[in-house]
C-alpha positions in Angstrom: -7.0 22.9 22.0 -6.2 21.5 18.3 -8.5 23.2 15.6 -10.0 19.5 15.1 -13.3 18.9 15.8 -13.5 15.2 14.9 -11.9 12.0 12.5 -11.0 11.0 9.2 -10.5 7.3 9.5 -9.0 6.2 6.0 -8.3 2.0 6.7 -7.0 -0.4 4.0 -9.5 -2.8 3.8 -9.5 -5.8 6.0 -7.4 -4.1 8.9 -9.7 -3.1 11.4 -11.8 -0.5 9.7 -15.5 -1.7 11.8 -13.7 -2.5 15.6 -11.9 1.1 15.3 -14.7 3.3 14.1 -17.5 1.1 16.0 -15.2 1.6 19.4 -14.8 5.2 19.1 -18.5 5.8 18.1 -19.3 3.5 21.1 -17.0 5.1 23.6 -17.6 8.8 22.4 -21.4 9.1 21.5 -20.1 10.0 17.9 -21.9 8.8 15.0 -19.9 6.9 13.0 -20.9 8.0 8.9 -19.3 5.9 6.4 -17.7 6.9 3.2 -16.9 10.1 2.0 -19.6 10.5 -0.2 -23.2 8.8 -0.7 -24.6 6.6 -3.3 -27.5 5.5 -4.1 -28.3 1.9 -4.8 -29.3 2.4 -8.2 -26.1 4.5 -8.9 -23.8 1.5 -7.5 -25.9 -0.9 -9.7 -25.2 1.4 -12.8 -21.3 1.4 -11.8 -20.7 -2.6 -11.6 -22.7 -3.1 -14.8 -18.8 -2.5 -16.7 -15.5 -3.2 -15.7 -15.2 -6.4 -14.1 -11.9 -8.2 -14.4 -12.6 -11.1 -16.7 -10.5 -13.6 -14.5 -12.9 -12.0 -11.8 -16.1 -12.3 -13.6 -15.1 -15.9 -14.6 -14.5 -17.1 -10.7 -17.9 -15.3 -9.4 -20.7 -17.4 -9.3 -23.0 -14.7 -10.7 -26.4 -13.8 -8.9 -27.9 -11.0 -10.2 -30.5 -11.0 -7.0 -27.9 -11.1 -5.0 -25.5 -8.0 -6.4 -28.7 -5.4 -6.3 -28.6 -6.7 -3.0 -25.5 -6.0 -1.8 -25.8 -2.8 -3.5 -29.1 -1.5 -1.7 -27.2 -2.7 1.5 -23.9 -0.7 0.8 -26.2 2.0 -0.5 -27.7 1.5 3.4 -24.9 1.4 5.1 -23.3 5.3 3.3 -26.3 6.8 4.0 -26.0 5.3 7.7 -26.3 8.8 10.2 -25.6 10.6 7.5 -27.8 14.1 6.9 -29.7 14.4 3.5 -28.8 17.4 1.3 -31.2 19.9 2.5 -30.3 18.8 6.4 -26.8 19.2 6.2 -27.2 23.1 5.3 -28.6 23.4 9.2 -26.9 20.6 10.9 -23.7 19.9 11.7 -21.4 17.9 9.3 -20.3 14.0 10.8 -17.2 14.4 13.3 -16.4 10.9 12.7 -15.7 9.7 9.1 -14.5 6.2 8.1 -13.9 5.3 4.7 -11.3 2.8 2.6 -9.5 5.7 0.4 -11.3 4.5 -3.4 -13.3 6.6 -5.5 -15.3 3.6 -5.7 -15.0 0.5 -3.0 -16.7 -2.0 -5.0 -15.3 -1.3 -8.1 -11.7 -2.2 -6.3 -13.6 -5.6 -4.9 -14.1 -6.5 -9.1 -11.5 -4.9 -11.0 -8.8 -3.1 -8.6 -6.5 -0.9 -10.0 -4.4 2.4 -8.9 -7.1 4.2 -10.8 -9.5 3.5 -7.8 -6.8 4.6 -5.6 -8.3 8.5 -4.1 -4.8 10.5 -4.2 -3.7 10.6 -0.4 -2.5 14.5 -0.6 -6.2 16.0 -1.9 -7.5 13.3 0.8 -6.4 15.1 3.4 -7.0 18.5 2.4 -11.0 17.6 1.8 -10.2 16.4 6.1 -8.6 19.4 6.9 -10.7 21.5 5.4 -13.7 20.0 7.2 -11.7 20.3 10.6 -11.3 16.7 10.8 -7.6 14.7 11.4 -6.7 12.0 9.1 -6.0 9.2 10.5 -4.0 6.3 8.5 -5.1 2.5 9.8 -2.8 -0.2 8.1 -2.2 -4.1 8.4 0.4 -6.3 7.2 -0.3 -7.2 3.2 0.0 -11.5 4.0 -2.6 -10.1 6.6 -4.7 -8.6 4.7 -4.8 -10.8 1.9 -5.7 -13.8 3.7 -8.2 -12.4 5.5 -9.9 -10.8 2.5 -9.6 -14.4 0.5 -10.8 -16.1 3.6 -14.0 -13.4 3.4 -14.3 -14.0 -0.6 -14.7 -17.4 -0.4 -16.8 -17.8 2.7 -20.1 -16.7 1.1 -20.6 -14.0 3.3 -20.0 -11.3 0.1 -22.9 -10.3 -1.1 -21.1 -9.0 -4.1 -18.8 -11.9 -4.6 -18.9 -15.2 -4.5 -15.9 -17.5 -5.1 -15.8 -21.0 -5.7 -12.7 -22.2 -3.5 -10.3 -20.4 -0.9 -7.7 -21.3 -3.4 -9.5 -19.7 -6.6 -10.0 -16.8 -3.8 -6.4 -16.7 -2.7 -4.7 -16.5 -6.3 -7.3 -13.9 -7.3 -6.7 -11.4 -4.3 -3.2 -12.6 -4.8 -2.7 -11.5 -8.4 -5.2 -8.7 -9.0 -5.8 -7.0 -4.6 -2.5 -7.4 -3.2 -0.4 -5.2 -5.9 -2.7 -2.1 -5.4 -2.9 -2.6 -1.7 0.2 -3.1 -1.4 0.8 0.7 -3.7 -1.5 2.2 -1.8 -0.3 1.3 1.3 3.1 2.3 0.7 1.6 5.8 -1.1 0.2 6.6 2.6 3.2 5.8 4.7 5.4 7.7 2.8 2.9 10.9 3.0 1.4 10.9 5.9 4.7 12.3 8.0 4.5 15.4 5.7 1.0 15.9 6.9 1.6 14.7 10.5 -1.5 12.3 9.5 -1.1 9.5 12.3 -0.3 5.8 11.1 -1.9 3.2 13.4 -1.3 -0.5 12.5 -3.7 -3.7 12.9 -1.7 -5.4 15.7 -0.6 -2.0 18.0 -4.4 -1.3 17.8 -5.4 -4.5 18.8 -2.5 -5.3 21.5 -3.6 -2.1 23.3 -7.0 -0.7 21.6 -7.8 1.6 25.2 -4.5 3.6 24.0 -5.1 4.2 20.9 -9.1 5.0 21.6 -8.3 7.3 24.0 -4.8 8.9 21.6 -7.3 9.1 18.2 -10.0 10.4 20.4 -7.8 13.1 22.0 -6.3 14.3 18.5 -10.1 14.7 17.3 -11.3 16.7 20.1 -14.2 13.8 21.0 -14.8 12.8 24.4 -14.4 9.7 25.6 -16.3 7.7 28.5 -13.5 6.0 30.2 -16.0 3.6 32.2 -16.5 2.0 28.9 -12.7 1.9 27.2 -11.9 -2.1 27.0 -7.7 -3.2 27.7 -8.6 -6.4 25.9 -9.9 -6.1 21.8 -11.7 -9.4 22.4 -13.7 -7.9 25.3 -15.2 -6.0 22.9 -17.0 -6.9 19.8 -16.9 -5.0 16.3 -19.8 -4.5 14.0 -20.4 -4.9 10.6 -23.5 -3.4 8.8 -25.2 -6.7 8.0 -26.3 -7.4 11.9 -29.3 -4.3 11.4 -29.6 -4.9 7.6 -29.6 -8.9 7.9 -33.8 -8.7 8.5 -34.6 -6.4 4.6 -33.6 -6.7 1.1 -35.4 -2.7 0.8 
């Protein structure tokens, strides 16, 4: 048996980050806990108070009600099966760790740069160190970028709020796209030193029972096999609004 005892799931954003680590939490028992570290909602409010892009500031329809509120829910969702401080000392650390590889996710969303990018190499170390395999989950740039446009300017972005899918498309365009396509490319040329698996969007998604049961397998996690889907539509993801939706505490 491998000296893992659990996952490191680092995902570009927008390439299957919720249907992988909701589907392995679902189909081995394992607690998804997202982000590497915690915040609170006050500390994320005191982080976007500087920095935003100005062609980003200029496109957001700005709402202060609604950016505490996003932060209180992001706040939520990292503290989400996660053990407090004093817990942690006499429980068990998370086996199963999902995060988007920034020192700070919602800075990226208003002002993305390299600087945001967490350096793969001391990445993986904090991983190993905690027994966990790193696990690289990539999607194809035009992809990605579409899809996070499409989510800017849909409304459904607490912290943004775009006029127009075309305002929406040349932002993420001109300002995402450059680092996530950096950072992307920063990963796939590491992660074979390491032996960190690369998993892509569409392989995951043509055959999501493989790769459950492979990422699974590398972590040491078991899997119930009675509930491993062939089909990625049989199965439905998750996102942290749908038990958050009901509270702005």
């Amino acid at each position: 048996m491998s000296r893992w005892r659990g996952l490191c799931l680092i995902s570009i954003p927008k390439s299957g980050t919720m249907f992988l680590s909701r589907y392995l939490e679902r189909v081995t028992g394992t607690s998804v806990v997202f982000g590497l570290e915690p915040r609170s909602a006050q500390q994320l409010a005191l982080e976007l108070t500087s920095g935003w892009h100005p062609a980003i500031q200029a496109a957001t329809v700005s709402q202060q009600d609604s950016t505490r509120l996003m932060c209180q829910r992001y706040a939520q969702m990292l503290a989400r099966h996660r053990p407090s401080a004093q817990e942690a000392q006499d429980e068990p650390q998370p086996s199963l760790l999902s995060d988007h590889g920034y020192t700070n996710f919602l800075q990226f969303l208003i002002n993305p740069s390299m600087g945001q990018v967490c350096d793969p190499h001391a990445l993986i170390r904090w991983a190993s160190e905690r027994q966990l395999a790193t696990v690289f989950l990539h999607r194809s740039l035009p992809e990605v970028a579409n899809s996070l446009a499409l989510f800017l300017a849909s409304g459904k972005s607490f912290l943004l709020s775009l006029r127009s899918i075309r305002e929406a498309a040349a932002l993420v365009t001109e300002l995402h796209a450059p680092v996530l396509a950096a950072q992307t490319a920063l990963w796939l040329d590491i992660a074979p030193r390491y032996q960190v698996p690369v998993l892509s969007y569409d392989a995951l998604i043509a055959d999501p029972a493989r790769w459950i049961r492979t990422l699974a397998q590398l972590g040491n996690l078991n899997v119930q096999e009675a509930l491993l889907q062939d089909d990625a539509s049989a199965y439905r993801s998750w996102t942290y609004r749908q038990r958050q939706g009901q509270s702005s505490a």
